[in-house]
ZAVEXMI-725235 format. One record per atom (N, C-alpha, C): residue in one letter; y, x, z. Coordinates in steps of 0.02 Angstrom, whole numbers, padded with zeros to 5 digits, always signed. Layout:
<drenlums>
AYXZ;...
</drenlums>
This chain:
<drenlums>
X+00751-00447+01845;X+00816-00416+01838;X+00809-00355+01792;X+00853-00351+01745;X+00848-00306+01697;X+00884-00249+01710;X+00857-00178+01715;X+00919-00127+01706;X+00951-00085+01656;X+00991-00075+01646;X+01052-00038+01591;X+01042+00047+01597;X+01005+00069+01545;X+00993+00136+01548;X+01047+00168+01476;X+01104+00170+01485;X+01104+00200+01430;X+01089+00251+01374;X+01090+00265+01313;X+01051+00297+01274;X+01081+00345+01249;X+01059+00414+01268;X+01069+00472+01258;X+01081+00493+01175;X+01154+00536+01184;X+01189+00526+01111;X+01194+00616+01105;X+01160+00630+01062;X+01179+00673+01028;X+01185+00706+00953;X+01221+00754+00941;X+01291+00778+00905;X+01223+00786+00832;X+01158+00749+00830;X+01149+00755+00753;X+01103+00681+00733;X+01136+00651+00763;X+01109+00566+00752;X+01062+00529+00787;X+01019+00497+00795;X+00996+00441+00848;X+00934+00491+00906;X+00955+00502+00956;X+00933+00526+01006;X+00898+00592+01003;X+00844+00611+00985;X+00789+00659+00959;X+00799+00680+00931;X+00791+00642+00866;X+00785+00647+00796;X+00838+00678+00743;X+00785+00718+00713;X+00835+00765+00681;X+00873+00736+00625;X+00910+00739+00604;X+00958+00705+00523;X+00901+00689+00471;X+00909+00617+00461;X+00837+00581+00430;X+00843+00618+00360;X+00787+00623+00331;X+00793+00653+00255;X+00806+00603+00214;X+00839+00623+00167;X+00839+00563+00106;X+00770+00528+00091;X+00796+00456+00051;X+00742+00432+00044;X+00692+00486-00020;X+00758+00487-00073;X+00709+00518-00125;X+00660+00574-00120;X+00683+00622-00054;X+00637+00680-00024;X+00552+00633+00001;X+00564+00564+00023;X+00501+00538+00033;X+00462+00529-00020;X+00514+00496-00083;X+00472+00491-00148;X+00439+00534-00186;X+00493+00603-00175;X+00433+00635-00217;X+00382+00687-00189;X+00378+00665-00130;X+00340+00686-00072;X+00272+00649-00099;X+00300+00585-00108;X+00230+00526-00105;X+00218+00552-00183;X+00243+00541-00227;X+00238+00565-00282;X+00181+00619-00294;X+00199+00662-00242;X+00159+00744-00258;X+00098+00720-00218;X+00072+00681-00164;X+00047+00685-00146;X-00019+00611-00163;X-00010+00594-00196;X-00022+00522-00260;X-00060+00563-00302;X-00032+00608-00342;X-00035+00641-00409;X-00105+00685-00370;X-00085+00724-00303;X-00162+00762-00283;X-00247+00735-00267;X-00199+00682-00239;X-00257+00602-00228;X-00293+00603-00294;X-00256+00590-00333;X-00287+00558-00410;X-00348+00611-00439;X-00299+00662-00431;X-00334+00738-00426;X-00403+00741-00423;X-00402+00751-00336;X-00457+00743-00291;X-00520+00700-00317;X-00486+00617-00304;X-00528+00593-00301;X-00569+00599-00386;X-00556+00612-00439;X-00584+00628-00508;X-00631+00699-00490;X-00602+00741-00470;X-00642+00814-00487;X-00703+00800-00404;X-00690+00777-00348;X-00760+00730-00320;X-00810+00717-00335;X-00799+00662-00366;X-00852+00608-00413;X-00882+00672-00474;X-00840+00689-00506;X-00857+00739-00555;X-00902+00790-00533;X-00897+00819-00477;X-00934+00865-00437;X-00987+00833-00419;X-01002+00787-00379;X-01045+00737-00340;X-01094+00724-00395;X-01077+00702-00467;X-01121+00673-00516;X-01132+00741-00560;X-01108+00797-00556;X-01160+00847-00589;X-01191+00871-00537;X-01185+00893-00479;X-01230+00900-00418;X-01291+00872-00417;X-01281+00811-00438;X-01348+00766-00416;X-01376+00750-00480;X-01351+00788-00548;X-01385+00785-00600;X-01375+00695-00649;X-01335+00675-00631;X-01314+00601-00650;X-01302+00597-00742;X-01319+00561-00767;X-01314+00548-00836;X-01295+00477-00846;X-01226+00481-00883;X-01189+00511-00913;X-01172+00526-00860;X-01119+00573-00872;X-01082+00612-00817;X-01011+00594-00803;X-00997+00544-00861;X-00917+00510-00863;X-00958+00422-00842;X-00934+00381-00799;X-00950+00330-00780;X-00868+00287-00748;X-00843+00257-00815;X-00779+00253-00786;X-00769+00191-00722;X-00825+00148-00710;X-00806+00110-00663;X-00801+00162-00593;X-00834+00200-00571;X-00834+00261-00545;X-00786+00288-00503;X-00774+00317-00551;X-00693+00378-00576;X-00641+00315-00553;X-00633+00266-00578;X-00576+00208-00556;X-00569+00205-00478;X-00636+00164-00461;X-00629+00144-00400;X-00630+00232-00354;X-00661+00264-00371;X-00636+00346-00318;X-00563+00364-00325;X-00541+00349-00375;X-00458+00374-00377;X-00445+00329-00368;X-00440+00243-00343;X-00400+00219-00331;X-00402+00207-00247;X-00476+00223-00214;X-00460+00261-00132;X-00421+00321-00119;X-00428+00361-00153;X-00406+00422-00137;X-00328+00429-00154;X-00311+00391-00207;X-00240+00384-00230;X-00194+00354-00199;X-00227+00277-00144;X-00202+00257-00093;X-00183+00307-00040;X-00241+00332-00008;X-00223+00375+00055;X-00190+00423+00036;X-00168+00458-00016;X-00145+00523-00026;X-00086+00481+00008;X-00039+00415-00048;X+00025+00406-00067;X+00050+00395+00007;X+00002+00354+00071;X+00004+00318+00130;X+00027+00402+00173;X-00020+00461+00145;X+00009+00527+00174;X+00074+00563+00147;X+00090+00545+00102;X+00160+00579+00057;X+00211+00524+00092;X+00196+00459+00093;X+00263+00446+00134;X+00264+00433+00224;X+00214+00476+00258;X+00221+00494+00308;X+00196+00439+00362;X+00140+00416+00344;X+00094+00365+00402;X+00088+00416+00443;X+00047+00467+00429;X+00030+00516+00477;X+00038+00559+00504;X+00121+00566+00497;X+00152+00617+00517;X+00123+00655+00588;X+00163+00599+00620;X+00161+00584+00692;X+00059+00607+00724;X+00015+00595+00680;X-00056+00597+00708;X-00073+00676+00689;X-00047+00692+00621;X-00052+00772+00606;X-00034+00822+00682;X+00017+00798+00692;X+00039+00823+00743;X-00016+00817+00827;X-00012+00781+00833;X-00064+00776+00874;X-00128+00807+00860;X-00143+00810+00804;X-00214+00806+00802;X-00237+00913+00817;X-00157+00930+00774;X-00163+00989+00774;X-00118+01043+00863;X-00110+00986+00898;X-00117+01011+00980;X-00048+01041+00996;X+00016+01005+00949;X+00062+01038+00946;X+00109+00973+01013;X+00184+00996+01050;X+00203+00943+01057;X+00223+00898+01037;X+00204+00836+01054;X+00226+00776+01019;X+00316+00767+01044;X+00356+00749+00972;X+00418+00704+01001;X+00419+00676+01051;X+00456+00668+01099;X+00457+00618+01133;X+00503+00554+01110;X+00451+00506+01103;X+00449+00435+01064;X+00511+00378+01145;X+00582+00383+01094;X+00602+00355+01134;X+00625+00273+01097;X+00602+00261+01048;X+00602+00217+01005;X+00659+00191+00984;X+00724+00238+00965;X+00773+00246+00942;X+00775+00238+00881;X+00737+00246+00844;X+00735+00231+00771;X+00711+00164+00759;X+00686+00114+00814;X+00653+00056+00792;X+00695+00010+00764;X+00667-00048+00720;X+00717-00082+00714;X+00744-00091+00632;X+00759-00112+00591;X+00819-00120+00528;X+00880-00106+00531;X+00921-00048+00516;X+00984-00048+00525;X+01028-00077+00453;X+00981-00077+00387;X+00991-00066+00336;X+00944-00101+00307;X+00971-00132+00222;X+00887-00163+00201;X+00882-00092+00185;X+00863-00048+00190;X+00837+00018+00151;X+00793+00017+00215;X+00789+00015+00259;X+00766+00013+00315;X+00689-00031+00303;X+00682-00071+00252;X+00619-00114+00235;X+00601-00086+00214;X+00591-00018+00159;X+00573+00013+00119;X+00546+00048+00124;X+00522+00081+00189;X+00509+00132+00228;X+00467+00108+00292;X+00412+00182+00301;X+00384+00138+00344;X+00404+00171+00426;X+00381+00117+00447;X+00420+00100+00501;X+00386+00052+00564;X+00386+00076+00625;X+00330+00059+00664;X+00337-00001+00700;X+00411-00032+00714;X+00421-00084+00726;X+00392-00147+00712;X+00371-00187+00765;X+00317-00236+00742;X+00358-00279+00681;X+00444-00280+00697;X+00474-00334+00683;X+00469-00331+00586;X+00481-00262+00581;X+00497-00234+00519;X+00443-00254+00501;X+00371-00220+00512;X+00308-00234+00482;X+00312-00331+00474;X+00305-00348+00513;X+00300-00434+00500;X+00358-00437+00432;X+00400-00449+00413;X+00442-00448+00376;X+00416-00417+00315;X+00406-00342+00329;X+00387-00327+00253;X+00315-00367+00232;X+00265-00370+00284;X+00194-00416+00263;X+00215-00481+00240;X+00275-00519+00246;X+00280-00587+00250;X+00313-00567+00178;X+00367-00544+00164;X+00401-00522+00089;X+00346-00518+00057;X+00297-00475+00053;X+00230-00453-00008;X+00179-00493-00012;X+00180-00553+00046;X+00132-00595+00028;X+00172-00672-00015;X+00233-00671+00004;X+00272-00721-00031;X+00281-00684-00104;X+00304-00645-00128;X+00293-00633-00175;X+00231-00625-00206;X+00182-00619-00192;X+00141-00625-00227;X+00100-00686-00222;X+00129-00742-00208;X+00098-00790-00179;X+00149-00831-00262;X+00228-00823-00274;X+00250-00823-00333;X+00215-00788-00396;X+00203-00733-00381;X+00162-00686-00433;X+00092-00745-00458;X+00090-00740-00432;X+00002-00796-00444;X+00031-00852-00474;X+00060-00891-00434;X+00105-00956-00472;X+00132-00957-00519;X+00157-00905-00534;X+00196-00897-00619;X+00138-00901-00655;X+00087-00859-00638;X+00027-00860-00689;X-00034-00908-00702;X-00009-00957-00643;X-00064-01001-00670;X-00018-01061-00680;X+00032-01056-00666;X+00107-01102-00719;X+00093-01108-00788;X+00092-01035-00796;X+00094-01008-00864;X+00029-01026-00911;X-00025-01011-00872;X-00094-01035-00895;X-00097-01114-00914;X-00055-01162-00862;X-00067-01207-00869;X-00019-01244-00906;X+00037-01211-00919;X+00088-01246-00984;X+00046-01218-01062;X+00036-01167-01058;X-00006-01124-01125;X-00070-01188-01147;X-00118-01203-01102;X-00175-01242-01119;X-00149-01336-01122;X-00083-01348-01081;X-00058-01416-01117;X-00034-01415-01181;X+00019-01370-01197;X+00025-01354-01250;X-00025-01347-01295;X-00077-01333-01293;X-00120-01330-01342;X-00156-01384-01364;X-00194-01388-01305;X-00219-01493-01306;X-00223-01531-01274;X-00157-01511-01233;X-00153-01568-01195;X-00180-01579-01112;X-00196-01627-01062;X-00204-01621-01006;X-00276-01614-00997;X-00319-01638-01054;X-00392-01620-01029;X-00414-01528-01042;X-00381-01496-01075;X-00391-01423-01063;X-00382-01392-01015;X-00298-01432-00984;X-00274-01401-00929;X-00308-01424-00862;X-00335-01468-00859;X-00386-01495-00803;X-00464-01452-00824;X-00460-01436-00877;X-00532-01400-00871;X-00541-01340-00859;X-00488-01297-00870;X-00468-01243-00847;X-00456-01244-00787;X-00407-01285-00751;X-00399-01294-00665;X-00448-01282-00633;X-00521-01324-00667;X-00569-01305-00638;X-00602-01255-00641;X-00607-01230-00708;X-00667-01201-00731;X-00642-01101-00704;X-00609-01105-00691;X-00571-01043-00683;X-00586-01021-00597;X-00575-01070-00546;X-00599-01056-00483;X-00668-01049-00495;X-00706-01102-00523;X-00800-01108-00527;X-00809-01036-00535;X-00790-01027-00603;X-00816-00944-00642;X-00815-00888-00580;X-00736-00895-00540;X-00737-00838-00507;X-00795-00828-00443;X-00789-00914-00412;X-00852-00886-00361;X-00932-00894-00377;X-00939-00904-00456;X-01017-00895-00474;X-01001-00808-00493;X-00976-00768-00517;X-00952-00724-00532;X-00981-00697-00463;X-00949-00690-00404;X-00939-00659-00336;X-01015-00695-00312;X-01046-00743-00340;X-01116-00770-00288;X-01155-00737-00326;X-01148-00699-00398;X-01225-00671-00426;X-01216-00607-00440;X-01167-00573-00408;X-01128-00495-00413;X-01195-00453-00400;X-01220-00428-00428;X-01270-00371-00391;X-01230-00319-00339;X-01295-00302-00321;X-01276-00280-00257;X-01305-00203-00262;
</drenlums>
């Protein structure tokens, strides 16, 4: 038997929660906080490899892959994964989480993150279908480009030769 609690309404929008900020206040939140990532993770590595006396001292595979960790987590902190754990972590009270915000009210509502399992499934299922098209256009494309050229034995040799490459590629990767 289920019971009917109704949900506490007050005079500045869904229960708790204070008047949501615009989205664009998230963007250039993530924005500023992307741009410090990038920052970071460059003057790091830069530090780390004159520290330890490294030659050359510019090593761009490096520099890529450090700014492109650090550029992730900044952007994942500018649009507010961790709001909610900052808070905690620094011993303050937590909201009380009455899960009034859960849910899609809006597609703007996909765009944003958002803790609802339902939302998350949805946006994971959107970004893997699209890019599941993303790939298909391109090996569409690969494979009209090489008929066009000569025909079906290129495009069958490529079909193949293109998976082979990648996992001899990934089986003799040094380590």
């Amino acid at each position: 038997m289920a019971t009917y609690a109704p949900a506490r309404h007050h005079e500045h929008g869904h229960g708790h929660h204070a008047p949501a900020k615009p989205l664009s206040y998230w963007w250039r939140r993530a924005l500023a906080w992307t741009a410090g990532g990038v920052l970071f993770g460059f003057v790091l590595v830069l530090a780390i490899r004159a520290i330890a006396g490294m030659t050359p001292l510019y090593n761009g595979q490096v520099y890529v892959t450090a700014v492109a960790i650090f550029s992730v987590l900044a952007f994942l902190i500018g649009i507010g994964c961790f709001d909610y754990w900052w808070i905690w972590i620094r011993g303050r009270a937590l909201p009380e989480e009455d899960h009034s915000m859960h849910g899609a009210k809006s597609w703007k509502d996909y765009l944003r993150v958002n803790t609802d399992h339902k939302v998350i499934g949805v946006q994971y299922m959107v970004t893997v279908v699209f890019f599941f098209f993303v790939g298909g256009a391109i090996g569409s494309s690969v494979g009209a480009w090489a008929y066009a050229r000569a025909g079906w034995p290129l495009a069958s040799w490529i079909g193949f030769a293109l998976p082979a490459i990648a996992l001899l590629y990934f089986r003799t990767e040094r380590r």
